[in-house]
N, C-alpha and C positions, 0 to 999 in steps of 0.2 A: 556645351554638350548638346549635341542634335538628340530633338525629343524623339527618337525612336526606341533610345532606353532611358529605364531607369533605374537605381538601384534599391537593392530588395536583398532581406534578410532572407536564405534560402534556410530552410529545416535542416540540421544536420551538415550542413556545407559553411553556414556562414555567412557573410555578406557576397552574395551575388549580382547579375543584372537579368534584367528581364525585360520584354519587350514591351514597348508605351503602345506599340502599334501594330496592325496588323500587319506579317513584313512577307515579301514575296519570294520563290527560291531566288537565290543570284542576287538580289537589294543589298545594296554597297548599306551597311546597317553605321559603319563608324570608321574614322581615317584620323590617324593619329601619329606625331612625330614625336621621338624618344626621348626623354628624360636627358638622358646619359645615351651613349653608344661607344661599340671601339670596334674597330677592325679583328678577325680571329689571327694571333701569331703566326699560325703558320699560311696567312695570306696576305701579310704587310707588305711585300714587294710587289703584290699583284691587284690591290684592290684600292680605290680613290681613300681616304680616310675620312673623308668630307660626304662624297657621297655614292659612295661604296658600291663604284661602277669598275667593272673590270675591262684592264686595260694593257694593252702588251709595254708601254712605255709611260710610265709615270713621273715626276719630277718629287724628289727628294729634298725632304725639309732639308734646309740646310744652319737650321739652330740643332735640332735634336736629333738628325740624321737616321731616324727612323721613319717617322710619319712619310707618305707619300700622297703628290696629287697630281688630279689629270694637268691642271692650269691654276696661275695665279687666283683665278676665280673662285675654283675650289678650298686653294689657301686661306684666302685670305675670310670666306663667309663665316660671318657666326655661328654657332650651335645653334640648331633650331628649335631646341627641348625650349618648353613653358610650362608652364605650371598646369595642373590638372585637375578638371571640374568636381567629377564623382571620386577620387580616391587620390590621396596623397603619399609622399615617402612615409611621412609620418605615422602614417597608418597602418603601414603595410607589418605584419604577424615575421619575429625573428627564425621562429619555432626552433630556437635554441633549446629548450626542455626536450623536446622531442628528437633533437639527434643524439647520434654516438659517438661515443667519447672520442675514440679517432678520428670524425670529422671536425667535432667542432673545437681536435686539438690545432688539425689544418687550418682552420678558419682562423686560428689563436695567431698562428704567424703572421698570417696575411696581415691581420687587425696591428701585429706589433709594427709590419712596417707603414701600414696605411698610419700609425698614430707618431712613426717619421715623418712622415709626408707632409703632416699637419702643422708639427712644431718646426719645422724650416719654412713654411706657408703662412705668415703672421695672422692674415686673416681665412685661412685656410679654415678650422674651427668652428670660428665665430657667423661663417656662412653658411652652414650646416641646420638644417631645422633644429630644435630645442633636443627633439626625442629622439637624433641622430646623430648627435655627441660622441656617443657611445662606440668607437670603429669597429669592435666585435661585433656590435647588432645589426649597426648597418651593413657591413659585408653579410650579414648571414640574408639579412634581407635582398639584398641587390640578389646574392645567389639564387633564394629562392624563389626570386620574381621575375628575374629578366627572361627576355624570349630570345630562343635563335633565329639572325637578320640570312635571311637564305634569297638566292637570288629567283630570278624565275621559272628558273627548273630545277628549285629545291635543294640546290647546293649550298651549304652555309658558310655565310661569309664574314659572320660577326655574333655579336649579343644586346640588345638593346633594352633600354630599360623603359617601358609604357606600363605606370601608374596606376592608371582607370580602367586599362584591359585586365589588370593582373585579377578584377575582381569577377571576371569570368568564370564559372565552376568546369570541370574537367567532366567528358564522357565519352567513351570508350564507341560510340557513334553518336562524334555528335551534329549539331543544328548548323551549325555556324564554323568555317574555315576563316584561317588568313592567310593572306599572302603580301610579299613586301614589294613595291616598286622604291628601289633604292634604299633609303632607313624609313619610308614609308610604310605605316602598317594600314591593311586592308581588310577587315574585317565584313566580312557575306555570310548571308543564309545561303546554305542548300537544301532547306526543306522548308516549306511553307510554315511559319511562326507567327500564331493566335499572340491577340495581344494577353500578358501577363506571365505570357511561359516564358520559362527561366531559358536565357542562350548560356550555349557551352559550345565549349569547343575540347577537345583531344589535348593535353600535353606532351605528349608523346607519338610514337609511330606505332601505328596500329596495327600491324603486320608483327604481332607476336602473340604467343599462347595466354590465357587469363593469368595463369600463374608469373608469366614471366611479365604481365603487366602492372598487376597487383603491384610486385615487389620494386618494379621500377620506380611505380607511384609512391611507393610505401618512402622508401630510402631517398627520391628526388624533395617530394614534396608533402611526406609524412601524413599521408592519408591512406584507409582503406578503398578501392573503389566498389561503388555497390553499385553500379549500371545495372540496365536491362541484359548489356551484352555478358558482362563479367560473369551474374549471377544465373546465367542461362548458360553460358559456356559453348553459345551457339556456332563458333567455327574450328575450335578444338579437335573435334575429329575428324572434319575434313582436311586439317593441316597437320595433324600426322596418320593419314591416311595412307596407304603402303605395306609393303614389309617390315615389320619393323627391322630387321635384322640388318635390311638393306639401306632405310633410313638411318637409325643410329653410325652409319659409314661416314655418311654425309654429314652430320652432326659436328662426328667429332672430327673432322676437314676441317671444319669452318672460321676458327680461332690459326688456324695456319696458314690458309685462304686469305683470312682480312688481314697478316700479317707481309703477304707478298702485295696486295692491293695499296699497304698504306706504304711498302718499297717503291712504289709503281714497277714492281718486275711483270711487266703485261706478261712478258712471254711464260715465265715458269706458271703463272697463274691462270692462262689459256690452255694449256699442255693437261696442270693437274684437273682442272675442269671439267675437259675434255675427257681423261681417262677414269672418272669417279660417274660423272654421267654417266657415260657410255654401262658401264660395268652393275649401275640399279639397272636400267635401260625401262621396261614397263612395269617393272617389279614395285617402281615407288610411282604414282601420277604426278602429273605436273602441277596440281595444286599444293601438295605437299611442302609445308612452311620451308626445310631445309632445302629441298631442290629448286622450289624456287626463288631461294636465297643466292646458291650456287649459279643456278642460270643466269640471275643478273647479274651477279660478277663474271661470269665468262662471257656475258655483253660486253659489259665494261673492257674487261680484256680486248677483246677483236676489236672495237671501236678505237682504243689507243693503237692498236696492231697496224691499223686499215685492213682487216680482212670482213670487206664490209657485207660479203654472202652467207660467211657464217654468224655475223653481228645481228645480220636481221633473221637467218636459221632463228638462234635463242629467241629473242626479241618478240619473235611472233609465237611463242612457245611461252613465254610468259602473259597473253594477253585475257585465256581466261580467266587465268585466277584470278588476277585485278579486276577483272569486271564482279566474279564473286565476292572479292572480300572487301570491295567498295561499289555499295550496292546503288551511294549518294554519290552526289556528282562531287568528285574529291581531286585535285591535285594531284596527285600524284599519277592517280591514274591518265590526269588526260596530258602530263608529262609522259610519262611511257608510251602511250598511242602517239605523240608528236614523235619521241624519238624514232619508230617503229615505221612513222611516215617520212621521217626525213631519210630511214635508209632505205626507202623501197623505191621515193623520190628520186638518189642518188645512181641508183641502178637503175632506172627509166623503166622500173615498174609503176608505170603513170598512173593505170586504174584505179591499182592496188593502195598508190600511195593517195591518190585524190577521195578513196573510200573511208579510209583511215585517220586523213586531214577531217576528213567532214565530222567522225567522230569525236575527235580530238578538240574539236571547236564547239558540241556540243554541251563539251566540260567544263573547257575553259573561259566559256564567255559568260558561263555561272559563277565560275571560281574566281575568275582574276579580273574579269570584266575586260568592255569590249576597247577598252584605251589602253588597255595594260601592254607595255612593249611584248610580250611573250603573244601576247592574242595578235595583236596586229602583224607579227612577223608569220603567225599562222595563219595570217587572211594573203599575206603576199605568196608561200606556197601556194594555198588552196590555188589560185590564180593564175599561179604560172602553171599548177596542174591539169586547169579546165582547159587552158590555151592550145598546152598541148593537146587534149583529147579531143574536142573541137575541130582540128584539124584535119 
């Protein structure tokens, strides 16, 4: 373990890490490969299994005719999981007491057939740490420790299981992002961190109201949060800001919205978008949690469409709020600003797009760092964009 942390019994959270050193914003703080991983099901036809690169053609195991790889290389490499400095399986908290009955009757099947799996596996069992015997605890634990493997613009493409990060505490803004190259985890400050302060990071997406994150927090991973942000409740009423009358519209769309979205029905889902927008119009602002929920799905939409004037219309409609509600240099946001330059790019609004690049590089070479494939393909834009305007 690189001495820039170390671990530390945090008040009220438990075993934590905290910084050995003084750490600077953007400082690659820790880089770690996973325990365990898999592919997410609904992207086994499309993503490496090995190393969980997306590929329009992959080659298909041909013992278990499931798995997929780019090449024999892929095939054939060993799991790259090792053993881990600061925190083990063994360690890691079931919080079986702490769920509900209907989950951890869920969990109860999984466990009946993971304790198949074992007794056809002779030494299936007997490889198992001592205090992971147990298949009910261990699946409660894998569940409530693994992270989603998301690719470089935040799409997930798996779950992976890292150990010594799980001992990370949760904050609703926090110090420290990840982000993955491959099943690679990347672990950065975005704020300057004094040595001894505890690092956190977010488990969740932060673009929801305190209550609907408490309860997130509550039921994923059975803790109250007591942040700065939660207990302050400081964007709350900017993000249902509006009519209410007009907002509650949009609301209750939204569960019907993500139901055409996970169809992929672009068109019906660009249509209703379009006509629910239209109809708040300035009644709701555009920081508003639900519209600009809606707006980025009616991106999403136009982008699968190719209707690529209305894609950056929303696109650049959604740009304040992101900068409001991600005040730290955060991911996501300097995804959105790439996507926003690649469609301005794409329509030879040069300026527009080489302005936007430049932003979007001021994010992400904090966040993902300047080797990360997502940064470097954002240095080859910015480049063809100078080229052109130099002209």
């Amino acid at each position: 373990m690189a001495p820039k942390l170390e671990r530390v019994v945090s008040p009220g959270k438990g075993n934590g890490l905290r910084a050995a050193v003084r750490l600077r914003r953007g400082e690659l703080v820790y880089s770690a490969e996973p325990l365990a991983c898999c592919v997410s099901s609904k992207l086994c036809e499309d993503v490496c299994h090995h190393c969980f690169t997306r590929q329009e053609k992959l080659l298909r195991c041909s013992q278990c005719k499931t798995a997929r790889y780019c090449n024999a290389s892929c095939q054939l490499s060993p799991s790259k999981g090792r053993s881990e400095e600061l925190y083990t399986l063994e360690e890691h908290e079931s919080h079986l007491s702490s769920m509900s009955e209907q989950k951890k009757q869920g969990l109860s099947q999984l466990a009946a057939m993971l304790e198949v799996y074992l007794q056809q596996e002779a030494e299936g069992r007997a490889s198992l740490p001592s205090s992971c015997r147990d298949p009910l605890s261990l699946i409660a634990k894998v569940t409530c420790n693994c992270f989603t493997i998301s690719d470089g613009e935040l799409q997930e493409v798996g779950v992976g299981l890292y150990p010594s990060l799980s001992l990370l505490n949760h904050d609703c803004r926090p110090n420290c992002v990840m982000v993955f190259e491959g099943t690679t985890l990347h672990l950065r400050a975005v704020r300057e961190i004094n040595p001894e302060e505890e690092l956190t990071i977010s488990y969740i997406g932060t673009l929801l109201l305190t209550d609907e994150r408490r309860v997130q927090l509550e039921e994923q991973y059975h803790f109250t949060c007591l942040c700065q942000r939660c207990e302050s409740k400081d964007d709350d009423a900017l993000m249902l800001a509006g009519d209410e009358a007009a907002w509650i519209k949009l609301k209750e769309a939204l569960p019907g919205l993500e139901a055409l979205k996970a169809e992929c029905d672009w068109r019906s889902l660009s249509e209703r978008c379009c006509r629910l927008l239209s109809a708040v119009g300035g009644d709701v602002p555009d920081e508003n949690l639900y519209k600009l929920r809606m707006t980025d799905m009616a991106l999403d939409a136009c982008i699968h469409l190719g209707d690529w004037e209305e894609a950056l219309r929303y696109g650049r409609t959604t740009l304040p709020a992101y900068r409001r509600y991600f005040p730290d240099p955060h991911p996501v946001h300097g995804v959105q600003l790439m996507r926003v330059g690649k469609l301005q790019h794409y329509l030879e609004h040069t300026q527009d797009a080489l302005d936007t690049f430049k932003q979007a590089y001021q994010i992400l070479k904090l966040t993902h760092g300047g080797d990360h494939p997502l940064t470097t393909d954002l240095l080859m834009k910015l480049e063809e964009c100078r080229c052109v305007t130099d002209e």
